[in-house]
C-alpha positions in Angstrom: -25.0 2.5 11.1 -26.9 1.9 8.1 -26.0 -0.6 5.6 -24.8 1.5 2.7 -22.4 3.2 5.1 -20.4 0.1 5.3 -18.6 0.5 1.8 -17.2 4.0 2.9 -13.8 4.1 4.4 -12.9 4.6 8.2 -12.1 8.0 8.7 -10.4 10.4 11.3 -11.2 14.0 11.4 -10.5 14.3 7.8 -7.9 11.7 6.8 -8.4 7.9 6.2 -7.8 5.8 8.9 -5.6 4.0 7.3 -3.1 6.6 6.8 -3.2 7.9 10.3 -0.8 4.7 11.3 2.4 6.7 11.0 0.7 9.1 13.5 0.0 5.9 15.7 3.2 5.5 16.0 4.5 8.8 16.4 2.7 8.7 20.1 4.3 5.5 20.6 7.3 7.0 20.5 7.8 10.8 20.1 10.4 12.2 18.7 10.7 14.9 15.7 11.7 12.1 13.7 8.7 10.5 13.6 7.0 13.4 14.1 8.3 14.6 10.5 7.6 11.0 8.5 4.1 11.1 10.2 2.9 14.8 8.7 5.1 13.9 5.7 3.0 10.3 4.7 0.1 11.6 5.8 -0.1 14.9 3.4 1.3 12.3 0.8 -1.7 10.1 2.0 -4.1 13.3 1.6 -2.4 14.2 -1.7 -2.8 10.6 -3.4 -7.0 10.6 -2.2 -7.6 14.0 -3.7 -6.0 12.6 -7.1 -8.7 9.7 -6.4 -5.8 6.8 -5.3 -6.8 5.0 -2.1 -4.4 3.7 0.6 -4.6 0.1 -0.8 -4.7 1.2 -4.4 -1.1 3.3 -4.0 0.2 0.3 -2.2 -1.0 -2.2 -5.1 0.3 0.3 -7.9 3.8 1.2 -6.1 4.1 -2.6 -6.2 3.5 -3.3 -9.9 6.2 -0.6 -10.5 8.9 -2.5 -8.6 7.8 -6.3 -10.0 8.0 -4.9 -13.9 6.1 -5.7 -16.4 6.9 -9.7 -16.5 5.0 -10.7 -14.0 5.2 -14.9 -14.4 2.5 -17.3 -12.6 5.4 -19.9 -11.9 8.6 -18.9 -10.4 12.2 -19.7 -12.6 13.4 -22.2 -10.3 9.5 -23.8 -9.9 9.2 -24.1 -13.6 9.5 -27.5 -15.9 12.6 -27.8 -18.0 12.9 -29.9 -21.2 14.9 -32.7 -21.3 16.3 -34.5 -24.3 16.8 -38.0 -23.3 18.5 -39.1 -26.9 16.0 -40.7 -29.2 
């Protein structure tokens, strides 16, 4: 292995490594059920690397949808509230 090599991504046959964990599972336990989610995730898998979106990337941006755009450093119930103590 040489050392440039080592940015790539893992890859089997001709899908990322990462995406072939639904098929990992589908030998664990075979049935047409997960037989059906593992081709399905991995042509979405396929589908979101030719659009140039890695694994990690679609995970990061599905999660930015469902937080919203307020995105606080502090939670509500961690944050400071003023108090008037009556001058």
């Amino acid at each position: 292995m040489i050392w440039r090599e080592t940015m790539r991504s893992p890859r089997f046959l001709m899908f990322d490594a990462r995406a072939t964990f639904p098929l990992m599972l589908f030998f664990l336990h075979m049935t047409s059920v997960t037989f059906y989610t593992a081709v399905i995730s991995m042509f979405i898998f396929t589908i979101l690397e030719r659009k140039g979106l890695t694994i990690s990337a679609a995970f990061r941006a599905m999660r930015a949808k469902l937080c919203g755009k307020s995105r606080p450093a502090i939670a509500k119930d961690e944050k400071r509230h003023l108090i008037d103590y009556g001058a």
